[in-house]
N, C-alpha and C positions, 0 to 999 in steps of 0.2 A: 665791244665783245672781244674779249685776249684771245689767244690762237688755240689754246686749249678748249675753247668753250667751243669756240669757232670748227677743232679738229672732232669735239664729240658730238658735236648736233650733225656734223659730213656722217659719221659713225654709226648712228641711230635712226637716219634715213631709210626708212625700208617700204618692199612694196608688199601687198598682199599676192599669196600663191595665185589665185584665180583676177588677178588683173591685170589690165592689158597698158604697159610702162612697156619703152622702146630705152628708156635709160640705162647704165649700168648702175647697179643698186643692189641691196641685200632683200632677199625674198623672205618673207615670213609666212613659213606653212601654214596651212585653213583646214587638212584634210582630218585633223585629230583635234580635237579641242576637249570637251566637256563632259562628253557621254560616252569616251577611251579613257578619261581619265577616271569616272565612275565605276566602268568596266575594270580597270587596276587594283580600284581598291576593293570593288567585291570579289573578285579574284584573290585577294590578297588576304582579309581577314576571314572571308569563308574558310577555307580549310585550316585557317588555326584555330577560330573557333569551334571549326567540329573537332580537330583534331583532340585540343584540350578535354575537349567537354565527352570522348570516345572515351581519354582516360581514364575522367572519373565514371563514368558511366550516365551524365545526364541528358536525357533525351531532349529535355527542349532547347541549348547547345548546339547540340549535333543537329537538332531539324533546322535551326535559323543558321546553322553555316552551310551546308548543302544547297539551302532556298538560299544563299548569299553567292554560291560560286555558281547556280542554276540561273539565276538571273543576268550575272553576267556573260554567261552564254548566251542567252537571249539579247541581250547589249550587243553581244559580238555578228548575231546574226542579221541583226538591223544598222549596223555598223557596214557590212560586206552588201547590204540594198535588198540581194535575192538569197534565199537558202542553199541554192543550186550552188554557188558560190563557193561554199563550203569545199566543194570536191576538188576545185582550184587551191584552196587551202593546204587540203590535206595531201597533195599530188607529189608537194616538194618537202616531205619530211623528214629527209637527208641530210638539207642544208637549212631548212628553216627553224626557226626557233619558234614562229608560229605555228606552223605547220604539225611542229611536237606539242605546243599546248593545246590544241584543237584536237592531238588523237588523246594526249594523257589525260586533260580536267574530263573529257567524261567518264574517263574510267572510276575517276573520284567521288565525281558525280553518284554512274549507277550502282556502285560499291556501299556508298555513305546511302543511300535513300534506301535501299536493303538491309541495311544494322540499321536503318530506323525502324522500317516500315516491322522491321522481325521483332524489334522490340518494342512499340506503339500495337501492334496487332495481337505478337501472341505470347508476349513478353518473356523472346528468346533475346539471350546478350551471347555471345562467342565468349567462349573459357579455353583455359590452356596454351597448347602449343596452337590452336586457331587465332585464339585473339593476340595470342605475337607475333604470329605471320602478318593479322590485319594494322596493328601499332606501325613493327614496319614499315609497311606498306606505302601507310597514308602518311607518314613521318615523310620516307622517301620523296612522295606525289606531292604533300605539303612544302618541302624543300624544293624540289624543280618549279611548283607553281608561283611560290614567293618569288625567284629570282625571274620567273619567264618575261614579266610588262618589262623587267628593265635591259634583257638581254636581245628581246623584239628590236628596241631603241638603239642597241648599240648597232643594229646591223643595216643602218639607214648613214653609211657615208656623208652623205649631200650634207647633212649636218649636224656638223662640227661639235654643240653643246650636249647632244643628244651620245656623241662616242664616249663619254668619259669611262676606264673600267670600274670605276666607282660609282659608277649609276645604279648595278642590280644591286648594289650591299643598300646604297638609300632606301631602294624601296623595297627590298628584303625588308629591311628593320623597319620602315614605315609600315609596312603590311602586320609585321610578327607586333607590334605593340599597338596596331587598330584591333588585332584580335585579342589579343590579351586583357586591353582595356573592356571588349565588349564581355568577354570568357566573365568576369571581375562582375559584370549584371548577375549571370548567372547563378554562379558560384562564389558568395563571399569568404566561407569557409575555407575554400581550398586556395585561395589566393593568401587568403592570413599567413598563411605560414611561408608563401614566398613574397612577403611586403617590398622588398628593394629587388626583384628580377626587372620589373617596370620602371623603376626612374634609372636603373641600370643602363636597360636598354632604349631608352628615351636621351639620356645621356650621351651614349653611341650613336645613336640618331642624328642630336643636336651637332656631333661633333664632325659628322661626315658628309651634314648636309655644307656646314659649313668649308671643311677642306673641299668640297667639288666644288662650290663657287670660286675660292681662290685658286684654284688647280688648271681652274678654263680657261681661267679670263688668261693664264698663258700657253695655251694650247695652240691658241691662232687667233686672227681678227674678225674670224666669222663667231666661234665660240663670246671670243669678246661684246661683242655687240649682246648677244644673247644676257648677259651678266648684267648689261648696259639696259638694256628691256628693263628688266626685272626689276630693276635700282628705277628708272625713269617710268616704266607706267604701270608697272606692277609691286610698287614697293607696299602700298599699303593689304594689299589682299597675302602677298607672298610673305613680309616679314611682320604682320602685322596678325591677319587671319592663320596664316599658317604656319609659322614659325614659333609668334610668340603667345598665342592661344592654341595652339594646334600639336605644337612641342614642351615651352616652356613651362606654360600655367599646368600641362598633365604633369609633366616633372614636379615643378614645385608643390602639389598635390600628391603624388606619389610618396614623397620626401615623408612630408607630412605627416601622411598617413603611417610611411613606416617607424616614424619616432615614436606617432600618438595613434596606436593599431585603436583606440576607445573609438577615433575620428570617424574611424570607418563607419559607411553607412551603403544603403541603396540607394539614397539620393546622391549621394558624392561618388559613388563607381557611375551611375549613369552621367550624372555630371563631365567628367571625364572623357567617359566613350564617347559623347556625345562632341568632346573639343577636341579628343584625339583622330575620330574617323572625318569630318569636316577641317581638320587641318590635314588629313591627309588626302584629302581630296583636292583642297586647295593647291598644296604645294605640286601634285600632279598636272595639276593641267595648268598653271605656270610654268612649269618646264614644258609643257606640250605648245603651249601659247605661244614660249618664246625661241625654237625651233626655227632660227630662218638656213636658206642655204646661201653659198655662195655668190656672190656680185653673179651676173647672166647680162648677156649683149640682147 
């Protein structure tokens, strides 16, 4: 074994958060994994979905992004053990950037299931200087709630991979093009005429997931290792599932579609949503998974 091999297997040593090691060693977090990272992405494509689908005025849009960011409040509160919890949350809205996503998404929330329920019941829509106050609004609420999972992340020191400033643009755009891809089921029509917004913004994606990995890995030795995970027990899920089914194939599909707009179909927008929102899920909780903090006596 040469000393390089030798210096990355000392590297890649790591303990689990909840075990009990008297060594010094790299911790890799347990508290976040799977259903935080679920929680991100229905946070994330719910209110672009509704938000889009508010524009053009389609109601079953807007109901499947409301029940997309509702759920994941439910995620959030089985995530905290008790409800009560909650109050602990919202106490520190000062400083917390959870704390603000906890009072803002429900405003989103009971905002968006009211311009449903108005137009599902009694098929009132908002006109005028109304529905530009509400555009605003949820444009506003949609913009804070896209950057909140990755600004949460940044405000966890202990570690190193999780600080980068380029983590809420990742999953900003990983969120803005799960929704758009899903918006795309909906509404084929109104996607036609913006064919290259999505491999645009898939592009932007591709290119920033890539500068944070090479951005960390010189941040520190703790961030390193994490990059080291990823490459060593995460490579096939993270650049396989979620990179290049989850980023690439939507792009080269977008591409596609915008050359040959005939291609378009319902089966190939669902297609799509369907590799866009499960690569985004993947690549989330790959970054959650490989989370450790620093060496501990």
């Amino acid at each position: 074994m040469t000393k390089n091999e030798q210096r990355l297997q000392i590297v890649t040593q790591t303990i689990r958060q909840d075990s009990v090691n008297f060594s010094v060693n790299y911790k890799v977090q347990t508290t976040w994994g799977f259903q935080e990272a679920l929680t991100f992405v229905l946070e994330g494509f719910g209110p672009t979905l509704f938000f889009l689908s508010f524009l053009v005025g389609h109601i079953g849009g807007m109901f499947v992004g409301v029940l997309a960011l509702g759920a994941s409040g439910f995620l959030l509160l089985m995530h905290l053990g008790n409800p009560k919890n909650m109050v602990y949350v919202l106490a520190n809205i000062r400083h917390s950037w959870m704390s603000r996503g906890a009072a803002l998404i429900p405003v989103f929330i009971g905002l968006g299931f009211i311009v449903v329920a108005a137009k599902w019941m009694f098929g009132v829509s908002p006109e005028g200087v109304w529905k530009t106050f509400l555009i605003i609004l949820f444009l506003l609420l949609m913009i804070f709630i896209l950057l909140k999972s990755g600004l949460v992340m940044t405000t966890f020191p202990a570690i190193a991979f999780w600080n980068g400033s380029l983590l809420p643009m990742v999953f900003a755009l990983s969120s803005l093009t799960s929704g758009i891809a899903v918006f795309a089921v909906f509404d084929q029509e109104i996607i036609a005429d913006f064919f290259w917004l999505q491999p645009a913004l898939l592009a932007f994606l591709l290119l920033a997931v890539a500068i944070y990995l090479v951005t960390m890995k010189e941040v520190g030795r703790t961030a390193k290792v994490s990059v080291t995970l990823i490459r060593e027990r995460h490579f096939a899920s993270f650049y396989g599932g979620g990179v290049a089914i989850g980023i690439v194939l939507p792009l080269a599909l977008g591409i596609y579609i915008a050359l040959v707009p005939s291609a378009a179909s319902l089966g190939l927008w669902s297609f799509i949503a369907i590799t866009r929102v499960a690569g985004d899920i993947i690549i989330r909780d790959t970054i959650l998974k490989v989370g450790v903090f620093d060496k501990v006596l």
